[in-house]
C-alpha positions as CSV (number, residue, x, y, z in Angstrom):
1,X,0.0,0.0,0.0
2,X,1.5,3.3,-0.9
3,X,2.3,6.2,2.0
4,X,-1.2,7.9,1.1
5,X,-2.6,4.4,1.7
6,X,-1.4,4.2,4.8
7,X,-2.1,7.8,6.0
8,X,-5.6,7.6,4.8
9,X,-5.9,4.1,6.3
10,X,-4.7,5.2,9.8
11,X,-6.9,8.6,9.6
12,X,-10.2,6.3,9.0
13,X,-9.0,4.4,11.7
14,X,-9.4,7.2,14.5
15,X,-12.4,9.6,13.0
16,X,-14.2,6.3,12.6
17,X,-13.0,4.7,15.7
18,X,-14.5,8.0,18.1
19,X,-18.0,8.3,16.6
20,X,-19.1,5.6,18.9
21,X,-18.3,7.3,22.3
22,X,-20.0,10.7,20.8
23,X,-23.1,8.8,19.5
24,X,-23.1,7.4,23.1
25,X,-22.9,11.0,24.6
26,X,-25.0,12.0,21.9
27,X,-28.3,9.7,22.5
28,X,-28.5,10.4,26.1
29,X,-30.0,13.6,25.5
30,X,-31.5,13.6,21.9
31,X,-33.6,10.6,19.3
32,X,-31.7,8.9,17.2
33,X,-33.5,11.0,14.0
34,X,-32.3,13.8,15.9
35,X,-28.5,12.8,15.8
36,X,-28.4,11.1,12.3
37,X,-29.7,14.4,10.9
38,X,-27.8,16.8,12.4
39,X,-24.8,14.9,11.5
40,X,-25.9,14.7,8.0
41,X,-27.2,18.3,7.8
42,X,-23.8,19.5,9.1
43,X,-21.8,17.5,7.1
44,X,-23.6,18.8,3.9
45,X,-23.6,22.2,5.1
46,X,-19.6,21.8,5.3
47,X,-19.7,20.1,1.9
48,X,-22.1,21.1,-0.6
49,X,-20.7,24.3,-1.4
50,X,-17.5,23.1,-2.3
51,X,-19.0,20.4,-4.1
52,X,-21.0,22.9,-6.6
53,X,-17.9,25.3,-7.0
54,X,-16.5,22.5,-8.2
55,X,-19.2,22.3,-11.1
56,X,-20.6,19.3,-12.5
57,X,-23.1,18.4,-9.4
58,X,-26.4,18.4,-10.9
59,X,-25.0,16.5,-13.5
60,X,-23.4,13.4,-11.7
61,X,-26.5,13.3,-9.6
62,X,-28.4,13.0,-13.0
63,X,-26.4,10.5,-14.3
64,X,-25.4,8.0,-11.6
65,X,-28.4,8.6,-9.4
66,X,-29.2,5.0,-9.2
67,X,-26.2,4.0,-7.5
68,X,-25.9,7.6,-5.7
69,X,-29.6,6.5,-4.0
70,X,-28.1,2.9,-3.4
71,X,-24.9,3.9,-1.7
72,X,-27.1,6.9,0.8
73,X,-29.3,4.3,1.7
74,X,-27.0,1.3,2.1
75,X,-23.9,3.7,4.1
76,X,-25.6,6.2,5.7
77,X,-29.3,6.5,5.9
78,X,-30.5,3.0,7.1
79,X,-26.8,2.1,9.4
80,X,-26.2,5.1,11.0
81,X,-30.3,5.0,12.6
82,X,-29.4,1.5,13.3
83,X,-26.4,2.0,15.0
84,X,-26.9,5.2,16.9
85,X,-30.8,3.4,18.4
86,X,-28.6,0.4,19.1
87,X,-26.3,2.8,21.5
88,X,-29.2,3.6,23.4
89,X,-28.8,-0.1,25.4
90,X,-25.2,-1.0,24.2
91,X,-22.6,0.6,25.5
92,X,-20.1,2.8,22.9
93,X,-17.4,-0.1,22.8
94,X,-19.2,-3.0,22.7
95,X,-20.9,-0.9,19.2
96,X,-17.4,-0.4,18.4
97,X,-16.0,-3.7,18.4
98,X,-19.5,-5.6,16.5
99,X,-18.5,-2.8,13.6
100,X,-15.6,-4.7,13.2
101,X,-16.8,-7.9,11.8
102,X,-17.5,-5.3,8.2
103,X,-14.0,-6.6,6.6
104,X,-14.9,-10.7,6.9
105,X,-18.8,-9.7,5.6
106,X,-16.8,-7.5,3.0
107,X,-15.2,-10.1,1.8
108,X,-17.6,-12.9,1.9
109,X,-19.4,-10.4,-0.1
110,X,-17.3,-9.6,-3.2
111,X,-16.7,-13.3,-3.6
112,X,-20.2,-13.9,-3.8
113,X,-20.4,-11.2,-6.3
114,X,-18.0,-12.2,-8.3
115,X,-14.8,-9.8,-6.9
116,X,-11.9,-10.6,-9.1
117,X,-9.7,-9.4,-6.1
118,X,-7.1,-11.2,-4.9
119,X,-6.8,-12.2,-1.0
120,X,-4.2,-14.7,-0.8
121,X,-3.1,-16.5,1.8
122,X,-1.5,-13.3,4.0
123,X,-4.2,-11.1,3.4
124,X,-6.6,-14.3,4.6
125,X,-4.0,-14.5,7.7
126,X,-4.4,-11.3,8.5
127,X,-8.2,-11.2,8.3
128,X,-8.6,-13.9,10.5
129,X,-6.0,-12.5,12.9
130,X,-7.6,-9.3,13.1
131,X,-11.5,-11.6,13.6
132,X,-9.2,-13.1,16.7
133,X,-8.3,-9.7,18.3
134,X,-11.8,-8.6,17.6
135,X,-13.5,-12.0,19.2
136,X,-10.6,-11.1,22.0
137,X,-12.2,-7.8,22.5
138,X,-15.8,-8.1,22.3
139,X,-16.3,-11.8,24.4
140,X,-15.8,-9.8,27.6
141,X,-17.7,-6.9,26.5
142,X,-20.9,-8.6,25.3
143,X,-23.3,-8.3,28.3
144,X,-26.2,-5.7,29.0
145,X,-27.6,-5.5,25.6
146,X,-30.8,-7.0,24.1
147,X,-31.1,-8.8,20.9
148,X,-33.0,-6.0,18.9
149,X,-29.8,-3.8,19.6
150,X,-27.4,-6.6,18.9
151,X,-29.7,-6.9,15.3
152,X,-29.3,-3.5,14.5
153,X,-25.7,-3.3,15.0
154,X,-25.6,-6.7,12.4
155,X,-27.4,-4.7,10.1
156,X,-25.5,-1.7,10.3
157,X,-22.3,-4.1,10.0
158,X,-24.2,-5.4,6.6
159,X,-24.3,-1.9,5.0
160,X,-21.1,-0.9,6.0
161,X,-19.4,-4.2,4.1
162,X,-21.9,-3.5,0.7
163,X,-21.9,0.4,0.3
164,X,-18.1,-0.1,-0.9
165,X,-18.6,-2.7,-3.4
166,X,-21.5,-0.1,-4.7
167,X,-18.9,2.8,-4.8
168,X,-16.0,0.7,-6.3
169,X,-18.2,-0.6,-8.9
170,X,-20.8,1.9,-10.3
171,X,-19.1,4.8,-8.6
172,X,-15.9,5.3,-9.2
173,X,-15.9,8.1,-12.0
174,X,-17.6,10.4,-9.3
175,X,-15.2,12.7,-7.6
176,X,-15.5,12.3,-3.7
177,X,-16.4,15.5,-3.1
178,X,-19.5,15.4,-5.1
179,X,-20.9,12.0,-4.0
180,X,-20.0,12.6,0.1
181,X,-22.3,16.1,-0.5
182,X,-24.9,14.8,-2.6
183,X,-25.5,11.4,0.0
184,X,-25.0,14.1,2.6
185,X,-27.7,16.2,1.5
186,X,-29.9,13.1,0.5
187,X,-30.2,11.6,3.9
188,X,-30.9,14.9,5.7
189,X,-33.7,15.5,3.6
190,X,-34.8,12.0,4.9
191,X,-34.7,12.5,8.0
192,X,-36.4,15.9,8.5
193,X,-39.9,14.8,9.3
194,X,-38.4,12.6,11.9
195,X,-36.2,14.9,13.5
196,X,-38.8,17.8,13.7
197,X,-41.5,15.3,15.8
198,X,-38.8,14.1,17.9
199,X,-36.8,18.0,18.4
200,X,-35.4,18.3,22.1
201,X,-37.8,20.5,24.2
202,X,-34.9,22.5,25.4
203,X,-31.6,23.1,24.5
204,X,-29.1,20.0,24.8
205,X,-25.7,20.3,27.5
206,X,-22.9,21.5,26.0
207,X,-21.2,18.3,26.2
208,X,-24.2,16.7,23.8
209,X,-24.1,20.0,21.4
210,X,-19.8,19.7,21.2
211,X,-20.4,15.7,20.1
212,X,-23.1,16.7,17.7
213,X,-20.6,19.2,16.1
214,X,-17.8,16.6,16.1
215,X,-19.8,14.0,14.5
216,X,-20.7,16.2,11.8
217,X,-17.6,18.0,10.9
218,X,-14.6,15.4,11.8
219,X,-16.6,12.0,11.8
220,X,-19.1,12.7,8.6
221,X,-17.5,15.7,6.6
222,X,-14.1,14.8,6.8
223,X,-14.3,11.0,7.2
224,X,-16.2,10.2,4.2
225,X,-14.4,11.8,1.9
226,X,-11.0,10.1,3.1
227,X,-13.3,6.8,3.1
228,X,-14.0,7.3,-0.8
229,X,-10.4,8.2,-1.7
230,X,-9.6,4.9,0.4
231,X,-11.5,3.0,-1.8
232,X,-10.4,3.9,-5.0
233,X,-6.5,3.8,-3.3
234,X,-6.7,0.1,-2.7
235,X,-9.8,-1.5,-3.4
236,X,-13.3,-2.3,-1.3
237,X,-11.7,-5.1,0.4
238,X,-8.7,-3.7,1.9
239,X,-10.2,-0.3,2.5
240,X,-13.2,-1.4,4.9
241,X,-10.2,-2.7,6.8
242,X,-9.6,-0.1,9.4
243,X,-12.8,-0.9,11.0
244,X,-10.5,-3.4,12.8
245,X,-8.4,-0.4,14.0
246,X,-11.7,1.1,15.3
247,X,-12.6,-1.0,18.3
248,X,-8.9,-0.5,19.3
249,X,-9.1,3.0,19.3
250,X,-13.1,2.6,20.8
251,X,-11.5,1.2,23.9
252,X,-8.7,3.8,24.0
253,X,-11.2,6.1,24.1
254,X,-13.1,4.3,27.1
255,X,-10.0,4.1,29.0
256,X,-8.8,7.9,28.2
257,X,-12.6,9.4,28.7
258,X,-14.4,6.8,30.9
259,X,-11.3,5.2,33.3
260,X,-12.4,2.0,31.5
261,X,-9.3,-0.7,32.4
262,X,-6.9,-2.1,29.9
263,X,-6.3,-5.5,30.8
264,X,-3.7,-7.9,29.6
265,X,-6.5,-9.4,27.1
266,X,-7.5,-5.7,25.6
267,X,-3.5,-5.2,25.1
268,X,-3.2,-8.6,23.9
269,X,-6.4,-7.8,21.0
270,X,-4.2,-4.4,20.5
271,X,-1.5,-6.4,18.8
272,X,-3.7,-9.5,16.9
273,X,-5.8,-6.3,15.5
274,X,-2.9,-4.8,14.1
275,X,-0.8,-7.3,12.7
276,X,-4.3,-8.1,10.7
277,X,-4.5,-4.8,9.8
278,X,-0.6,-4.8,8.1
279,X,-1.5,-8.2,6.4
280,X,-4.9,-8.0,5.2
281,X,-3.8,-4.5,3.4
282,X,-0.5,-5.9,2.0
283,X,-0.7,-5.3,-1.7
284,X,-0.9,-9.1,-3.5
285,X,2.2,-10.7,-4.6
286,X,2.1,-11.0,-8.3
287,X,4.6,-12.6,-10.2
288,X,6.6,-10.9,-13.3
289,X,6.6,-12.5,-16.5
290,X,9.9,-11.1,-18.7
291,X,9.0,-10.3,-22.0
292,X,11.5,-8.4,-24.6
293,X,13.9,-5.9,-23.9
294,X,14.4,-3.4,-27.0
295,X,17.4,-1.3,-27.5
296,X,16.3,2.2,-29.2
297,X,19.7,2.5,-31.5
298,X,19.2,6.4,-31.7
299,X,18.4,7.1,-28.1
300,X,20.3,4.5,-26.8
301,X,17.3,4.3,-24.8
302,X,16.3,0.6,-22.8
303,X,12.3,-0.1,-23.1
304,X,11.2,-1.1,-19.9
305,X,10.4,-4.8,-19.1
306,X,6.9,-5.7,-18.9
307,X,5.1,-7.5,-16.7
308,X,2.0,-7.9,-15.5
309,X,-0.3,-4.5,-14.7
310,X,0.1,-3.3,-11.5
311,X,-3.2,-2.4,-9.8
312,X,-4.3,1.3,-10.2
313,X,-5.3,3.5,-8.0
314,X,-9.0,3.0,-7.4
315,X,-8.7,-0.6,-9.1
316,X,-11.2,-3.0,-7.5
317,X,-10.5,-5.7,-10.0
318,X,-13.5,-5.2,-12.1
319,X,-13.5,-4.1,-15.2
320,X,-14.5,-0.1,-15.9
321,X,-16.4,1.9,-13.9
């Protein structure tokens, strides 16, 4: 994975590792229609202008509309609901470390579809060493929570492993920018209606207003568009990755905010998560086949070797857009 990889890769890995202890803060004090759409309407308040300097909206969102309204619905609109009513019984790290399960459903899901994507036996390794600091983590910490919570956060796990296989396939023309603003904009339209009837009677804690902000200018606005740029950097597989650095940094957070304890097993889930991490983003081995070396007599110029393509940026695999 290249250094942008990497720096995108560990970025996703804290804004998307803190949302669950401000969700948590969050849902004390206001619905869940009432967080979802003030994240989104923040987000796309942040967004949408740049996105129409830019020029071109209007006409993505005409043309690609299809899997525009598939990738809102599937990544934001339906999960985040899911997730933050979950966090009204579960407790921010055990929501954390369920999330995590998105890269083996990822997976499991572009086989099934077909992915042309090569796993290999380190990135396999590394999945299932990352499933092991995960199980690690969350066996201890699954207590107090019903099995309509436990549900939603599956379901939330379920769209967060498909929206990436929409956005590397049908989406990958569309500059992040534009499709972050337009889902933005999408989903608090949605969620309006539901807000309004569900409004806070007074005026939420300051604590509950600075989460609010947080989620919708670091966690949303930021986030997604590194998420996009992610994806086309190294694939839907690899990219839904970091949600295995999320629970680590879920419990840091616990420990750092709440005085929750870090015991010898939470260390021991620091190191299996990882190591999964490092191998389940390593970029396939591919073996070179030599071809014909040509000598430019004028130039004295040597025409490179060729071997087989190396993955672009953005490649999933698939064939175009």
């Amino acid at each position: 994975m290249t250094a942008r990889g990497w720096f995108l890769f560990a970025l996703m890995g804290v804004v998307w590792g803190i949302p669950y202890l401000m969700i948590k803060v969050a849902v004390e004090a206001v619905s869940p229609s009432v967080v979802v759409f003030t994240r989104c309407a923040l987000g796309a308040a942040l967004l949408l202008p740049f996105a129409i300097r830019q020029g071109g909206l209007i006409r993505t969102v005409r043309r690609h509309w299809r899997p525009l309204l598939a990738f809102a619905c599937i990544e934001i609109i339906g999960p985040w609901w899911t997730l933050t009513d979950a966090e009204r019984h579960l407790s921010s790290s055990t929501a954390g470390l369920l999330i995590a399960g998105v890269p083996i459903v990822g997976v499991a899901l572009a086989r099934f579809f077909g992915s042309a994507e090569h796993l290999g036996v380190r990135r396999l390794t590394g999945l299932a060493l990352g499933l092991a600091g995960v199980a690690t983590l969350t066996v201890p910490h699954l207590t107090g929570g019903d099995a309509r919570s436990l549900a939603e956060v599956l379901l939330t796990v379920l769209g967060y492993a498909t929206a990436p296989l929409i956005a590397a396939r049908r989406l990958r023309d569309v500059p992040s920018l534009q499709l972050t603003a337009a889902c933005l904009t999408l989903a608090a339209l949605v969620y309006v209606p539901a807000a309004a009837l569900t409004w806070p009677a007074s005026v939420p804690s300051a604590e509950v207003l600075a989460a609010l902000a947080a989620l919708g200018v670091i966690c949303t606005a930021a986030a997604f568009v590194a998420f996009l740029e992610l994806i086309k950097e190294v694939g839907p597989t690899r990219a839904t990755v970091f949600t295995y650095v999320n629970p680590a940094v879920a419990v840091a957070a616990g420990a750092l905010f709440l005085d929750e304890p870090l015991t010898a097993g939470v260390l021991a889930a620091f190191v299996l998560i990882l190591a999964g991490s490092v191998l389940a983003t390593a970029a396939p081995r591919r073996p070179v086949t030599w071809s014909t070396r040509q000598t430019s007599r004028a130039g004295g110029r040597v025409e490179s070797l060729r071997g087989l393509p190396e993955e672009r940026p953005g490649s999933t695999g698939q064939g175009g857009g």
